[in-house]
DRENNULUM-804177 format. One record per residue (C-alpha): residue in three letters; chain; x, y, z. Coordinates in steps of 0.25 Angstrom, whole numbers, always signed. Each point is the difference from the previous one (the first is absolute). Layout:
# DRENNULUM-804177
<pt code="ALA" unit="A" c1="X" c2="Y" c3="Z"/>
...
***
This chain:
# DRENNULUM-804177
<pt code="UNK" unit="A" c1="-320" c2="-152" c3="+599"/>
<pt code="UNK" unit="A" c1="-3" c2="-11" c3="-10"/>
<pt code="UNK" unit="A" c1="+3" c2="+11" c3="-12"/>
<pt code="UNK" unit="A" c1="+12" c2="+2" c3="+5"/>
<pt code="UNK" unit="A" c1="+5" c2="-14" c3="+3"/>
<pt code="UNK" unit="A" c1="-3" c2="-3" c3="-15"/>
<pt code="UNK" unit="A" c1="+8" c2="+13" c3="-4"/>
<pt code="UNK" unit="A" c1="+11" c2="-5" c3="+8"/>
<pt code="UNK" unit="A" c1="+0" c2="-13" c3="-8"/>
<pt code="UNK" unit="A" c1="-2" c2="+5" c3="-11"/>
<pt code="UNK" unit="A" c1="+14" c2="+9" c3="+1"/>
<pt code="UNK" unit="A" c1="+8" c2="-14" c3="+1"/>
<pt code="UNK" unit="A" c1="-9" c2="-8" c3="-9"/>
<pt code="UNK" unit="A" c1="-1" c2="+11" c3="-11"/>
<pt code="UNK" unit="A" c1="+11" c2="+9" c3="+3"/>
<pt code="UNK" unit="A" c1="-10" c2="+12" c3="+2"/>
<pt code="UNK" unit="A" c1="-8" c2="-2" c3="-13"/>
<pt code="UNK" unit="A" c1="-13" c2="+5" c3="+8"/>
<pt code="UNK" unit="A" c1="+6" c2="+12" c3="-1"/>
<pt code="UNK" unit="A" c1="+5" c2="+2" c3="-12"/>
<pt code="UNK" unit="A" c1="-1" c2="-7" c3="-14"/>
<pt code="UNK" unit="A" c1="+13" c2="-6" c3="-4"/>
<pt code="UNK" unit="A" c1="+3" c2="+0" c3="-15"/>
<pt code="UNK" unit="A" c1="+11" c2="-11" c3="-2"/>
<pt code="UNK" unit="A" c1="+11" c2="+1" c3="-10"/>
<pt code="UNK" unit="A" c1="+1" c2="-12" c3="-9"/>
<pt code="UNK" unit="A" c1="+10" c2="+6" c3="-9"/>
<pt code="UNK" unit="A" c1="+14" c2="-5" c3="-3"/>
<pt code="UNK" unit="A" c1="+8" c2="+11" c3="-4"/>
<pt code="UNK" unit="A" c1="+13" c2="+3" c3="+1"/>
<pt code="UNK" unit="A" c1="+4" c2="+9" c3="+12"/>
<pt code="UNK" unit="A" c1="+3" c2="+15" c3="-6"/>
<pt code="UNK" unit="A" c1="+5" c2="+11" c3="+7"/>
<pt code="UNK" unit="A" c1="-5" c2="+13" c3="-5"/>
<pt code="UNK" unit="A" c1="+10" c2="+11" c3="+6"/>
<pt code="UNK" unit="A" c1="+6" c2="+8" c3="-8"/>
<pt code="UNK" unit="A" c1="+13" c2="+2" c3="+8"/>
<pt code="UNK" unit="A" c1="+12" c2="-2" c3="-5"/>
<pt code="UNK" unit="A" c1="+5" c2="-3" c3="+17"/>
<pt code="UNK" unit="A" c1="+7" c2="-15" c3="-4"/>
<pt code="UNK" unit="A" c1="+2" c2="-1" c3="+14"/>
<pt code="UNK" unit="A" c1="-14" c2="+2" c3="+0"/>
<pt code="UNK" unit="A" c1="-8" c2="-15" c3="+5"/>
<pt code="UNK" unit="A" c1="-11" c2="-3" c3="-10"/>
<pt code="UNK" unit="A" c1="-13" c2="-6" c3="+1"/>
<pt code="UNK" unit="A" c1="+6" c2="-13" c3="-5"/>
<pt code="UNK" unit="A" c1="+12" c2="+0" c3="+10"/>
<pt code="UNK" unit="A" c1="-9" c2="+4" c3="+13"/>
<pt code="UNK" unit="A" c1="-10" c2="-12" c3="-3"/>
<pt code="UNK" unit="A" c1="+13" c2="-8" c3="-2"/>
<pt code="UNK" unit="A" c1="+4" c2="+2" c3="+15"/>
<pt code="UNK" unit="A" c1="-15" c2="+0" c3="+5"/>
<pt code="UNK" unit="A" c1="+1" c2="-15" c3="-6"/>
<pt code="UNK" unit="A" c1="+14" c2="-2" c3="+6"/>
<pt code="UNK" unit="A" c1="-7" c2="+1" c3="+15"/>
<pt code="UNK" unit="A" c1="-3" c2="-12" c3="+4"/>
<pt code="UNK" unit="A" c1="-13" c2="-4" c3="+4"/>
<pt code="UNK" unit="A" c1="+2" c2="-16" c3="+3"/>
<pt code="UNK" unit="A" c1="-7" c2="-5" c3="+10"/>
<pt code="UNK" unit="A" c1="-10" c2="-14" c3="+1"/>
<pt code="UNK" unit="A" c1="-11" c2="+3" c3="+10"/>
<pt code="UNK" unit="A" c1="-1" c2="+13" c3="+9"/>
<pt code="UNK" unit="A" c1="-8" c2="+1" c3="+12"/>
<pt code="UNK" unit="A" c1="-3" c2="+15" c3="+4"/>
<pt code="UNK" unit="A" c1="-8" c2="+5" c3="+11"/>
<pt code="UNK" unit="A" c1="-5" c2="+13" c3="-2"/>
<pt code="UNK" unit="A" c1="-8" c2="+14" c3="+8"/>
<pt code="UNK" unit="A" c1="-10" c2="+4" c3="-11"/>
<pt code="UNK" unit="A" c1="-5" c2="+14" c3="+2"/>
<pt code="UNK" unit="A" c1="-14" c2="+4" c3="-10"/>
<pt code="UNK" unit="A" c1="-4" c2="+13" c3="-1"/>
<pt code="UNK" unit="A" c1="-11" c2="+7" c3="-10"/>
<pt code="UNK" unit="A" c1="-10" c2="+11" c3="+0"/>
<pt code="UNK" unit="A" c1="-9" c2="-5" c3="+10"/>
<pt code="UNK" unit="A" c1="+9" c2="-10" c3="+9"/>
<pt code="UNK" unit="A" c1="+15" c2="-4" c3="+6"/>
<pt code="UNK" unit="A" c1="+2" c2="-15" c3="+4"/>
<pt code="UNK" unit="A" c1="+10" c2="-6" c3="+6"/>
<pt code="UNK" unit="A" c1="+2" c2="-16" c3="-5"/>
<pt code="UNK" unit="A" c1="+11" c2="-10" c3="+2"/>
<pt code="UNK" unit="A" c1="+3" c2="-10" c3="-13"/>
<pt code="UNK" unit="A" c1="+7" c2="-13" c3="-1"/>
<pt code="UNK" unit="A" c1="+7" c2="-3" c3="-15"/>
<pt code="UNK" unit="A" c1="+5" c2="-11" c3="-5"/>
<pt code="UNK" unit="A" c1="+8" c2="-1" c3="-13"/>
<pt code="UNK" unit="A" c1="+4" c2="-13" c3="-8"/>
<pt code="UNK" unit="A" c1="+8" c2="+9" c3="-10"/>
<pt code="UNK" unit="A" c1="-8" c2="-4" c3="-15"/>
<pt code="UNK" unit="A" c1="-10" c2="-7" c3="+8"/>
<pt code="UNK" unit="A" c1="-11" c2="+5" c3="+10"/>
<pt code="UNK" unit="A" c1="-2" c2="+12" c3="+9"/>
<pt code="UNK" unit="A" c1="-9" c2="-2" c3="+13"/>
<pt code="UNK" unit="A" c1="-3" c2="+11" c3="+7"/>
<pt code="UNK" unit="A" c1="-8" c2="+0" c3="+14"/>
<pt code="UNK" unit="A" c1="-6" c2="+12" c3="+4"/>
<pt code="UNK" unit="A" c1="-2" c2="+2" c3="+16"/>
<pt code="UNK" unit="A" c1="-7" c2="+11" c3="+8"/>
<pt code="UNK" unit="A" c1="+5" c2="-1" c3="+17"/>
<pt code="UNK" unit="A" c1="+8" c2="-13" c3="-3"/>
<pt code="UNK" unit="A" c1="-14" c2="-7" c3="-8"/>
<pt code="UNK" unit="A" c1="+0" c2="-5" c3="-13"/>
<pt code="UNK" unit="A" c1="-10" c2="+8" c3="-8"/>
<pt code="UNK" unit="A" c1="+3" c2="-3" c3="-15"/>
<pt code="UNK" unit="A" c1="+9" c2="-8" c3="-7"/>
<pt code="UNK" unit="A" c1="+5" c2="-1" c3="-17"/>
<pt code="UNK" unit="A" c1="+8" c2="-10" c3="-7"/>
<pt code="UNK" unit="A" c1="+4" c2="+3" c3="-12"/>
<pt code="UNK" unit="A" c1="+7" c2="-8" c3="-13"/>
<pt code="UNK" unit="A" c1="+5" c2="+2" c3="-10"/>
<pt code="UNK" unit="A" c1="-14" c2="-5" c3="-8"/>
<pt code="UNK" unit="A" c1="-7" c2="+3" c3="+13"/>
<pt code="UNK" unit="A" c1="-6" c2="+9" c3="+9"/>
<pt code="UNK" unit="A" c1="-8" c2="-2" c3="+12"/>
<pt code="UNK" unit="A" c1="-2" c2="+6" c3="+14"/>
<pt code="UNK" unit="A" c1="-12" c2="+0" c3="+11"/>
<pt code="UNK" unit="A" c1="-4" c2="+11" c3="+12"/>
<pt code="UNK" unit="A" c1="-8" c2="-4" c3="+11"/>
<pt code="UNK" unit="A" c1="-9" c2="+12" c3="+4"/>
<pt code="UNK" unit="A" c1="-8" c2="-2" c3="-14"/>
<pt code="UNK" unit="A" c1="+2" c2="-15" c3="+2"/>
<pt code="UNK" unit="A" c1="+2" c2="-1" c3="-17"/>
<pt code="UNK" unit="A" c1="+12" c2="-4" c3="-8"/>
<pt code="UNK" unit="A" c1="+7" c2="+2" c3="-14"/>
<pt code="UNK" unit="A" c1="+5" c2="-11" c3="-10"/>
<pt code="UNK" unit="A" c1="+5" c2="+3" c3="-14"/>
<pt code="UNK" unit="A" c1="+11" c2="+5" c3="-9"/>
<pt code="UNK" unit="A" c1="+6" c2="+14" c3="-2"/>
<pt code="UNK" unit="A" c1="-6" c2="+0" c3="-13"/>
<pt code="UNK" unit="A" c1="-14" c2="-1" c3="+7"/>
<pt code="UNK" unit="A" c1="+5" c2="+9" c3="+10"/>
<pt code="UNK" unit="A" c1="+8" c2="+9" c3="-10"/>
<pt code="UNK" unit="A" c1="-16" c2="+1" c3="-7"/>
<pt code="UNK" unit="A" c1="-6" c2="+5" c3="+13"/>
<pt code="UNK" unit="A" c1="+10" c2="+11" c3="+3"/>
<pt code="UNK" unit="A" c1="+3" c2="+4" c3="-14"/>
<pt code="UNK" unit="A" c1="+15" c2="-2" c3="+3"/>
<pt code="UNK" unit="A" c1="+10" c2="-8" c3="-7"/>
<pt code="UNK" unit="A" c1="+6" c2="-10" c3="+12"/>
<pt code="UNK" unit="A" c1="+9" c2="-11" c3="+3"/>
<pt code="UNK" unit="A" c1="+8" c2="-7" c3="+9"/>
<pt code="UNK" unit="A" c1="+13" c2="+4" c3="-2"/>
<pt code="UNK" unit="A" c1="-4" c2="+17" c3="+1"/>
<pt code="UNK" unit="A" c1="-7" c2="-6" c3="+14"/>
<pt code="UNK" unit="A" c1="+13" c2="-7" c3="+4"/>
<pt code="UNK" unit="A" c1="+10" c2="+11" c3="-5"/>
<pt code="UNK" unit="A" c1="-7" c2="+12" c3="+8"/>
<pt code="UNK" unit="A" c1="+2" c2="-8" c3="+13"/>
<pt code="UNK" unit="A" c1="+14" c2="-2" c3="-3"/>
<pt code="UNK" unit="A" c1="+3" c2="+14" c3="-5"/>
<pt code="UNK" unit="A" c1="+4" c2="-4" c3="-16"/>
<pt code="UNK" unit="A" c1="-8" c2="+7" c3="-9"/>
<pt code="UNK" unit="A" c1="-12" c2="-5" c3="-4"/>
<pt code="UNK" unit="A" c1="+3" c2="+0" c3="-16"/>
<pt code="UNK" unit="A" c1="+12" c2="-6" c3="-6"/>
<pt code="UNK" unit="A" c1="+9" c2="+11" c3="-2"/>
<pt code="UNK" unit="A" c1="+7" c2="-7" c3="-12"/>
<pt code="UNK" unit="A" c1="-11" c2="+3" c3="-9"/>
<pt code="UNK" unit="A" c1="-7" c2="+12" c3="-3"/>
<pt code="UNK" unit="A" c1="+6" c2="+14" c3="-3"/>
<pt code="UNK" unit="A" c1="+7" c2="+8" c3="+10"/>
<pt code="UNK" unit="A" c1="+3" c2="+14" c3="-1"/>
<pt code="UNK" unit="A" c1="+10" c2="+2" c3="+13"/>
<pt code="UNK" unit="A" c1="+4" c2="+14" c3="+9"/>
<pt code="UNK" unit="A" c1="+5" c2="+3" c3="+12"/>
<pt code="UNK" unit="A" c1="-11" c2="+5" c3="+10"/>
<pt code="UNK" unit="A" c1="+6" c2="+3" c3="+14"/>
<pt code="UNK" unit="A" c1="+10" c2="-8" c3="-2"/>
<pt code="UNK" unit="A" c1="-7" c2="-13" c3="-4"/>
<pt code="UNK" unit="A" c1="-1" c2="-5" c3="-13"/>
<pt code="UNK" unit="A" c1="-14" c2="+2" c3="-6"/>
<pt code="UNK" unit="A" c1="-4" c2="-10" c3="-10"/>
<pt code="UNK" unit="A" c1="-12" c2="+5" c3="-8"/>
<pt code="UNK" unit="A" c1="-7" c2="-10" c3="-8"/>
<pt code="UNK" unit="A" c1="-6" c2="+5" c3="-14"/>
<pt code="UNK" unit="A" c1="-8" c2="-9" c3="-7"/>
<pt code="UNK" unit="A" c1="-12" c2="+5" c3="+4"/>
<pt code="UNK" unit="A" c1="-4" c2="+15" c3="-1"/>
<pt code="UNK" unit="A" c1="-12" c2="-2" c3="+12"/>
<pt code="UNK" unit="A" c1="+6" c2="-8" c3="+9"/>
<pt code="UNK" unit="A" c1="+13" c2="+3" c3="+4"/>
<pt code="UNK" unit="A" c1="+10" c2="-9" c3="+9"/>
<pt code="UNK" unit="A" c1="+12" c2="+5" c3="+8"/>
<pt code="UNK" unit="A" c1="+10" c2="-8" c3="+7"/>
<pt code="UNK" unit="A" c1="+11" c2="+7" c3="+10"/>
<pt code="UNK" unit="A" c1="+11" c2="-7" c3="+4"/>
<pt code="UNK" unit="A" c1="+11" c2="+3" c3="+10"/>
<pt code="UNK" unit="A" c1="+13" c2="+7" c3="-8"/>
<pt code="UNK" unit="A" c1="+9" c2="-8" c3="+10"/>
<pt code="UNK" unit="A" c1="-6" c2="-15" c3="+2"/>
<pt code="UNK" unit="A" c1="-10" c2="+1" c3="-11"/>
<pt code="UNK" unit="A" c1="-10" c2="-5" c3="+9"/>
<pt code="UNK" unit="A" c1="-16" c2="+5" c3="-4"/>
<pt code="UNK" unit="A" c1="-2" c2="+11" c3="+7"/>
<pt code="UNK" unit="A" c1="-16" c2="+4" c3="-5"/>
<pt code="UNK" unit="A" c1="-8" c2="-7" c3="-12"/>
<pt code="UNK" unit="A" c1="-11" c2="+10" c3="-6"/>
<pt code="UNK" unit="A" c1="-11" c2="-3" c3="-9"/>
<pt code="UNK" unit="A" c1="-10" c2="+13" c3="-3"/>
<pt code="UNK" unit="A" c1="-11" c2="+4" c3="-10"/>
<pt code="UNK" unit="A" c1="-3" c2="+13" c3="-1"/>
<pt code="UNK" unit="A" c1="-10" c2="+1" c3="-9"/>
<pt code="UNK" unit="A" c1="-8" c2="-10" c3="+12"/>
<pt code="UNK" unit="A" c1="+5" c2="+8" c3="+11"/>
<pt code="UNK" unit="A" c1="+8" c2="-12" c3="+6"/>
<pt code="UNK" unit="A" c1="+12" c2="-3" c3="+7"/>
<pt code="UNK" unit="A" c1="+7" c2="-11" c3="+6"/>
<pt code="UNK" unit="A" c1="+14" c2="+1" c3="+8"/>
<pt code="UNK" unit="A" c1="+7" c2="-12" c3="+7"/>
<pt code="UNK" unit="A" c1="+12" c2="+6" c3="+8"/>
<pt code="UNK" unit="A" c1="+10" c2="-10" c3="+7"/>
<pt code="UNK" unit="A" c1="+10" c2="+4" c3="+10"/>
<pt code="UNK" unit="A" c1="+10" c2="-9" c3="+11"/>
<pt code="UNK" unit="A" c1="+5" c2="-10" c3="-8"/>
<pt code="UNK" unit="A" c1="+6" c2="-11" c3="+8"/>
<pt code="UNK" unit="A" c1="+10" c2="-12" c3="-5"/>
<pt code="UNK" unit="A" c1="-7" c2="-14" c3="-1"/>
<pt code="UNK" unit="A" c1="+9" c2="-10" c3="-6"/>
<pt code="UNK" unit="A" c1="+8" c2="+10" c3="-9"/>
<pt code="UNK" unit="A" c1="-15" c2="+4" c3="-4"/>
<pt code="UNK" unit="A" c1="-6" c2="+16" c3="+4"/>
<pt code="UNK" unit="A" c1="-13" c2="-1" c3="+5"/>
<pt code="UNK" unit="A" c1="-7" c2="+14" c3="+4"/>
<pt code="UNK" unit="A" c1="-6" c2="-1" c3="+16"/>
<pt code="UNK" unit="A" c1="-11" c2="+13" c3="-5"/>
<pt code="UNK" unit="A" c1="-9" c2="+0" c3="-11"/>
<pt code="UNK" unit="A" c1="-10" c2="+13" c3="-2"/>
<pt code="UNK" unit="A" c1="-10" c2="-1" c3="-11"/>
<pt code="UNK" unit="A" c1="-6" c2="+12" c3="-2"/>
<pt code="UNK" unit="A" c1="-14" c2="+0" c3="-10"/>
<pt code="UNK" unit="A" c1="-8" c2="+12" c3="-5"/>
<pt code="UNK" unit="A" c1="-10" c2="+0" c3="-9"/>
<pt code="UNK" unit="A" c1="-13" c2="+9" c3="-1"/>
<pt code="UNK" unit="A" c1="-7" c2="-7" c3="+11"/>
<pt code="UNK" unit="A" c1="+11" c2="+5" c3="+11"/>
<pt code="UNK" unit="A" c1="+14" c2="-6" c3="+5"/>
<pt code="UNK" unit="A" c1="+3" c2="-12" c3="+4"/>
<pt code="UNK" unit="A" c1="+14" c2="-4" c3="+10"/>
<pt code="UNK" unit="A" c1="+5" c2="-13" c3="+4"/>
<pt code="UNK" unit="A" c1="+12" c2="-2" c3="+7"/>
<pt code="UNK" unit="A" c1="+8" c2="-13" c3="+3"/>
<pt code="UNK" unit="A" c1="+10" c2="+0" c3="+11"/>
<pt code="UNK" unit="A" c1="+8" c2="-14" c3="+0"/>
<pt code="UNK" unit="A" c1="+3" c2="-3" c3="+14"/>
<pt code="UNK" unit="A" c1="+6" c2="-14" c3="-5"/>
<pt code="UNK" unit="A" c1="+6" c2="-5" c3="-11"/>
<pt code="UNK" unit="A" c1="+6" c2="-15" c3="-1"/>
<pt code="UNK" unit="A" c1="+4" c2="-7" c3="-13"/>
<pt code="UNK" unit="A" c1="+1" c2="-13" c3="-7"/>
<pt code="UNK" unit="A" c1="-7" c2="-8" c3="+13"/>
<pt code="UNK" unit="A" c1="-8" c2="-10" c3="-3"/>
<pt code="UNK" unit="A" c1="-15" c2="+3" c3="+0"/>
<pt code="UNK" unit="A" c1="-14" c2="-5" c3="+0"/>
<pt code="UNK" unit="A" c1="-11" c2="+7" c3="-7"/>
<pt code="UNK" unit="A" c1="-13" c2="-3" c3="+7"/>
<pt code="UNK" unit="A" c1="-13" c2="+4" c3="-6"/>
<pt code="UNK" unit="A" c1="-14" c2="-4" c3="-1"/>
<pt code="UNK" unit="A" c1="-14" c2="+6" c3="+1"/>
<pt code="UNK" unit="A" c1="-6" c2="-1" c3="+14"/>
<pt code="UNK" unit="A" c1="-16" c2="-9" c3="-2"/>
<pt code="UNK" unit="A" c1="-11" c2="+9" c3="-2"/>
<pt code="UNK" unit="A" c1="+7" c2="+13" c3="-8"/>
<pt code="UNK" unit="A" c1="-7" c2="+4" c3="-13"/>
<pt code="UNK" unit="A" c1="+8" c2="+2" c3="-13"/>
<pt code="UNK" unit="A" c1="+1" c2="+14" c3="-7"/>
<pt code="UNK" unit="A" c1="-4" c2="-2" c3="-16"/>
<pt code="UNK" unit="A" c1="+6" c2="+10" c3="-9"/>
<pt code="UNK" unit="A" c1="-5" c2="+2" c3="-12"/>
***
């Protein structure tokens, strides 16, 4: 139980980076569109991430409970989370097992920190320590986008080869010939639909797939989140189902380390 409740933090503290190496994009090129049709009706790269950027997503704190289902090669587990959003902020997410607290994170912007009780041991760092440890490029805003449903890099810089897959736009960033990034968004609303990161030459994959969106204040939030992981070592599933949602009340962020837990060093 303990490996899992720290995989389960781990999917809101480092957006699924145990399972799968994320190579961030620090490039600022212009957005291209590749096609070669000559369609001028036809929505570009640059006009479909122009309305992904017109939905709003304006909101101060959220509150969401959520139904957290964990499944692997060996084990399904069935959790209940508490997250709390000061949007920009900090994240704190409490993990409980038949209505008991078993772990808790807070996470920052320059910060990342969590405890789990069966082990009695707790976390304090950075995402640059933690981003060492995991060999995964982390920070706060991909951690804070995947729980909202906004894509977890900024789509206004990169390159972006776009199609029309299903009817959904695809968005194929190409910058990087081992690691690709896809981004579907609905041909309607424009909302993000599925975010994918693969390399194949390591045998791993990682989709995100969001599904009923709901109206908060003006903003779409998405009530189920599924994170699917493969890699060489088996398949990983976590699914978030969120049974409430409630913006811009005011919240408290509660967090400190119970007397007597040891701290995890990561070297």
């Amino acid at each position: 139980m303990n490996r899992f409740l720290v995989r389960v933090l781990f999917v809101f503290m480092v957006c699924v980076g145990s399972s799968l190496t994320l190579v961030s994009c620090k490039a600022k090129a212009k957005v291209v569109n590749e096609s070669k049709s000559t369609d001028t009706n036809r929505m570009t790269a640059e006009r479909i991430i122009k309305n992904y950027y017109a939905n709003k997503n304006d909101f101060n704190t959220l509150y969401i409970k959520s139904n957290v289902k964990y499944s692997d090669d060996k084990q399904t587990q069935n959790l209940t989370a508490e997250i709390k959003i000061k949007k920009n902020e900090q994240i704190l997410v409490s993990i409980r097992f038949l209505g008991i607290t078993m772990a808790k994170a807070l996470i920052t912007p320059t910060s990342v920190s969590y405890y789990e009780k069966l082990n009695a041991s707790y976390f304090e760092g950075d995402f640059s320590t933690l981003s060492k440890w995991l060999g995964t490029d982390l920070d706060f805003n991909k951690v804070q986008n995947i729980l909202v449903g906004q894509a977890m890099d900024d789509l206004t810089k990169g390159n972006y080869k776009d199609s029309l897959v299903d009817q959904t736009y695809r968005l194929e960033n190409i910058l990087n010939e081992n690691t690709k990034k896809y981004f579907f968004l609905d041909k309607d609303k424009f909302l993000l639909n599925k975010q994918e990161i693969t390399q194949s030459s390591e045998n791993r994959k990682i989709e995100v797939s969001y599904s009923d969106y709901k109206m908060y204040n003006e903003s779409p939030i998405p009530s189920d989140i599924a994170i699917n992981a493969e890699q060489e070592k088996g398949k990983t599933e976590i699914n978030l189902g969120y049974s409430t949602i409630t913006i811009n009340e005011e919240l408290t962020f509660p967090y400190s380390v119970p007397n007597g837990y040891k701290r995890i060093l990561i070297k």
